[in-house]
N, CA, C and O atoms as a DFTB+ gen file, in Angstrom:
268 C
 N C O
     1  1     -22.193      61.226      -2.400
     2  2     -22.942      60.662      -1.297
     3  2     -24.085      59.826      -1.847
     4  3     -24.364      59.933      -3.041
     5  1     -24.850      58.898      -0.963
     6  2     -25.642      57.785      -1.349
     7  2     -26.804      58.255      -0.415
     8  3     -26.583      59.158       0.392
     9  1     -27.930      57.719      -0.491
    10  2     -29.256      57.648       0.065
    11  2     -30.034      56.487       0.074
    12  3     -30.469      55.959      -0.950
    13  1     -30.182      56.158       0.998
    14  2     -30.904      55.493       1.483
    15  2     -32.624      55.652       2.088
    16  3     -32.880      56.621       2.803
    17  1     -33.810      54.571       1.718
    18  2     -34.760      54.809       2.836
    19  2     -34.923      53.499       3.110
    20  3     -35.087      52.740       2.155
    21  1     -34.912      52.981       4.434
    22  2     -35.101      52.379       5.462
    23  2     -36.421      52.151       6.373
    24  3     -36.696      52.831       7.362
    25  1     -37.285      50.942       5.804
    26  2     -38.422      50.811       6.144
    27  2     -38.539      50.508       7.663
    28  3     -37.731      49.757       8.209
    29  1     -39.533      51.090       8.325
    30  2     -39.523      50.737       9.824
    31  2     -40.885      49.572      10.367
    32  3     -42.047      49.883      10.104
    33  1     -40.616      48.419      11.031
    34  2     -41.582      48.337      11.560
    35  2     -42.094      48.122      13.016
    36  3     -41.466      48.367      14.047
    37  1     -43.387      47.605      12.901
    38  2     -44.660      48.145      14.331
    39  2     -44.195      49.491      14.205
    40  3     -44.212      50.335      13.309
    41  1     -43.563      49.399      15.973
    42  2     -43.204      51.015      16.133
    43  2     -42.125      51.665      15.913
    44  3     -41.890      52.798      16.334
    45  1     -41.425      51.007      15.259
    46  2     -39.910      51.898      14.862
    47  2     -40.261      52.546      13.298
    48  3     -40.449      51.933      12.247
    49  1     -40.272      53.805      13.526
    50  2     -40.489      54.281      11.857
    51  2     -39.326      54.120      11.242
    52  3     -38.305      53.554      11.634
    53  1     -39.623      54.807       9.986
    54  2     -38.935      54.325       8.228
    55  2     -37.914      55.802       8.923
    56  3     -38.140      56.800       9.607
    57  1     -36.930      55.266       8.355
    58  2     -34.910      56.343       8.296
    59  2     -34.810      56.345       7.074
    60  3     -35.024      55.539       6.168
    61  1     -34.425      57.445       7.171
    62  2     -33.010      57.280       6.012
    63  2     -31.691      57.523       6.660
    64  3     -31.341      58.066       7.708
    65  1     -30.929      56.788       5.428
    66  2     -29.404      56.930       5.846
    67  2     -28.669      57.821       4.744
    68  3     -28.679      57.493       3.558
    69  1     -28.250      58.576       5.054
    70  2     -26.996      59.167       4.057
    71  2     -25.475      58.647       4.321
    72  3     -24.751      58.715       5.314
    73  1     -25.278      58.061       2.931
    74  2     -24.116      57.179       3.268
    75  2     -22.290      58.093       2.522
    76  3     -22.216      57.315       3.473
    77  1     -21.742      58.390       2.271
    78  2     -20.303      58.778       1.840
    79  2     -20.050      57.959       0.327
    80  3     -20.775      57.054      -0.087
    81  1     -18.942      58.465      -0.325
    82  2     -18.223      57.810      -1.272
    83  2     -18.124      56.345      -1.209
    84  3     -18.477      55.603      -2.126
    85  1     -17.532      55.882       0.134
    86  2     -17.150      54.820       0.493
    87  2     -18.129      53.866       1.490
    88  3     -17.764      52.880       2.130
    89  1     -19.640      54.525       1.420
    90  2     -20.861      53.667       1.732
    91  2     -20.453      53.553       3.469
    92  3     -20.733      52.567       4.150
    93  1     -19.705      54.843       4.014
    94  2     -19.535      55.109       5.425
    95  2     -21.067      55.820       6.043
    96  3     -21.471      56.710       5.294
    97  1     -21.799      55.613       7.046
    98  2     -22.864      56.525       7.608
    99  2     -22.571      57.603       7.860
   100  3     -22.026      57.651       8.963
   101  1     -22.683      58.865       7.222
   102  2     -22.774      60.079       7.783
   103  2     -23.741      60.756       8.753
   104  3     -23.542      61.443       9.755
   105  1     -24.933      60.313       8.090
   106  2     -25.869      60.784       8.594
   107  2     -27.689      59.669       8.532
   108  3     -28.094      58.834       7.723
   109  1     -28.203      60.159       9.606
   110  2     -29.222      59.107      10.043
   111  2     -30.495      59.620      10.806
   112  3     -30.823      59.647      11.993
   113  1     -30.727      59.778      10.335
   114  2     -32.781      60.457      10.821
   115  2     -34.216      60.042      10.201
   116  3     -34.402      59.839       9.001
   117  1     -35.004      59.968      11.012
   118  2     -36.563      59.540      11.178
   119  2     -37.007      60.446       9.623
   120  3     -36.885      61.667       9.528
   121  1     -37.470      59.648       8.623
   122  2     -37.966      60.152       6.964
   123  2     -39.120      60.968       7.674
   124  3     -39.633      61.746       6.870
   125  1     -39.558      61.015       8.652
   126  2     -40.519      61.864       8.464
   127  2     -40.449      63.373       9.399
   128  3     -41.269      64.288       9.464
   129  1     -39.419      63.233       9.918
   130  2     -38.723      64.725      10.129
   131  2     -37.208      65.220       9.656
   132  3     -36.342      64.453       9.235
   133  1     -37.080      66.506       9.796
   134  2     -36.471      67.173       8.507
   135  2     -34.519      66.814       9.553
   136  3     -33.978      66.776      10.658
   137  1     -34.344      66.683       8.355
   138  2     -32.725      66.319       8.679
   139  2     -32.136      67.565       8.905
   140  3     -32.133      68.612       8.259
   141  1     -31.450      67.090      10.371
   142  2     -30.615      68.553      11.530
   143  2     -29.337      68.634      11.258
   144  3     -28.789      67.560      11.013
   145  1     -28.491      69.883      11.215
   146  2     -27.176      69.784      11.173
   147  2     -27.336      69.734       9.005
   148  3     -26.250      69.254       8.682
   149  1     -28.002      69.958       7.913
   150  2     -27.687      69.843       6.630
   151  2     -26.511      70.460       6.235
   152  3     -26.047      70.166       5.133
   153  1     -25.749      71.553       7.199
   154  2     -24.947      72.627       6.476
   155  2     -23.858      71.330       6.802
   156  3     -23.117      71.013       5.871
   157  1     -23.816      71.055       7.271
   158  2     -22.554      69.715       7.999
   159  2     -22.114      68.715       7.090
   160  3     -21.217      67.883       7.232
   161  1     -23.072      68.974       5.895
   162  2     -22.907      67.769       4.799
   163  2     -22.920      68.472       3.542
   164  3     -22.702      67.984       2.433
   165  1     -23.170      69.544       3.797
   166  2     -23.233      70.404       2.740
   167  2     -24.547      70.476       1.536
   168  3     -24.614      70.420       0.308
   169  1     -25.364      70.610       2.507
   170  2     -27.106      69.980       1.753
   171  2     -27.512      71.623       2.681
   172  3     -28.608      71.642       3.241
   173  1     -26.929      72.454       2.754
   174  2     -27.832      73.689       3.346
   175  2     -28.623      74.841       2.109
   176  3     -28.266      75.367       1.055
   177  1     -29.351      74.839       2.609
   178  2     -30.651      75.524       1.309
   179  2     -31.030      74.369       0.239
   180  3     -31.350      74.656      -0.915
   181  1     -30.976      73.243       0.645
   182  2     -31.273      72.409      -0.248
   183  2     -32.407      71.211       0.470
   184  3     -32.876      70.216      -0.082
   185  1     -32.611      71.648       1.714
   186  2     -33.847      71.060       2.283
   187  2     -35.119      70.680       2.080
   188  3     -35.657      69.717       2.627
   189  1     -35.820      71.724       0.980
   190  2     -36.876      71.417       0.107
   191  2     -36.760      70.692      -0.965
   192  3     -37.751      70.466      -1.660
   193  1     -35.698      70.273      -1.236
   194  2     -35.089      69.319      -2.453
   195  2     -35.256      67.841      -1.753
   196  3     -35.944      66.888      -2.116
   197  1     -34.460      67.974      -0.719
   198  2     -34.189      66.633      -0.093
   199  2     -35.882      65.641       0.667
   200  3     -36.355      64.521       0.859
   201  1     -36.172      67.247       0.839
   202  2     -38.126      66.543       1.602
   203  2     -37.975      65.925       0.509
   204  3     -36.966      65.221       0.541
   205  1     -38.819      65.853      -0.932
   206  2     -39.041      65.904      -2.261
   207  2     -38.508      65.072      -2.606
   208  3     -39.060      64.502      -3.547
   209  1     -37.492      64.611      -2.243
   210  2     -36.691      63.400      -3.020
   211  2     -37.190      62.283      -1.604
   212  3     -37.456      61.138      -1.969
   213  1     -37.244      62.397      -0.978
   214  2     -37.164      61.478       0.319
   215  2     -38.558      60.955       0.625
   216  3     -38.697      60.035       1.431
   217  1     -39.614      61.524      -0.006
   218  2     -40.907      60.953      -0.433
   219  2     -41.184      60.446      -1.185
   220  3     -42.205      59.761      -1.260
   221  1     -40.325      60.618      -2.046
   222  2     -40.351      60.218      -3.688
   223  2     -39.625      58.930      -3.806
   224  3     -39.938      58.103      -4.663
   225  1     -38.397      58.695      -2.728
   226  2     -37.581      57.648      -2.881
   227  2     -38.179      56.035      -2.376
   228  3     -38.868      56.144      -1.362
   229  1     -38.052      54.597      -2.874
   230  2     -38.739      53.672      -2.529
   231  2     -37.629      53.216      -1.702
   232  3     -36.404      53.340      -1.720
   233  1     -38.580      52.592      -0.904
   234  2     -37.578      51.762       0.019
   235  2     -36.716      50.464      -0.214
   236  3     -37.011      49.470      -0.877
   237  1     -35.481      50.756       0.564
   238  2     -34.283      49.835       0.255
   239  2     -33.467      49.479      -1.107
   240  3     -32.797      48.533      -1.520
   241  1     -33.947      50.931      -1.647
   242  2     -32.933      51.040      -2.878
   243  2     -31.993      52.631      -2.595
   244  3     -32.381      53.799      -2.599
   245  1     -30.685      52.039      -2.374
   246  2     -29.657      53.016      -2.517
   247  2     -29.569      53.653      -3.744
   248  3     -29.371      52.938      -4.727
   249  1     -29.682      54.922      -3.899
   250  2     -29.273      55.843      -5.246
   251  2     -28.062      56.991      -4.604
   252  3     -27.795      57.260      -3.432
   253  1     -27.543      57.462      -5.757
   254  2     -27.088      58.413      -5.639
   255  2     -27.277      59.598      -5.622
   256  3     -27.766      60.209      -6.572
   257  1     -26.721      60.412      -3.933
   258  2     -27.397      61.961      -4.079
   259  2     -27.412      62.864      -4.650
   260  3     -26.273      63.312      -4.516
   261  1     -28.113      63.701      -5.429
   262  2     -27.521      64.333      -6.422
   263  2     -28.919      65.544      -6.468
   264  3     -29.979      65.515      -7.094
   265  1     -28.389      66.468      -5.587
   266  2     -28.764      67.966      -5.472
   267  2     -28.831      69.157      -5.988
   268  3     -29.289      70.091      -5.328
């Protein structure tokens, strides 16, 4: 899987995207609240990892997820 952060502006805040193998959207939520449904992607107990990386990550550079 891939990661994304997604700068927002005025009033639309900053996303991230979690993208698939094949750069498909899996998943898509506001960087500054905690991503719902993690067991669904298989990121469960790994939530304090992902805050941590998702603050850490600059915007509009795709990396690879790696948990």
């Amino acid at each position: 899987m891939y990661i994304i952060k997604v700068k927002g502006k005025a009033k639309i805040p900053d996303y991230i995207q979690i993208r698939d193998e094949n750069f498909v959207l899996v998943a898509y939520f506001r960087a500054d609240r905690p991503m719902k449904n993690a067991e669904k992607f298989g990121l469960e107990g790994k939530e304090d990892e992902l805050e941590k990386l998702i603050q850490e990550l600059p915007f509009g550079k795709l990396q690879k997820l790696e948990l």
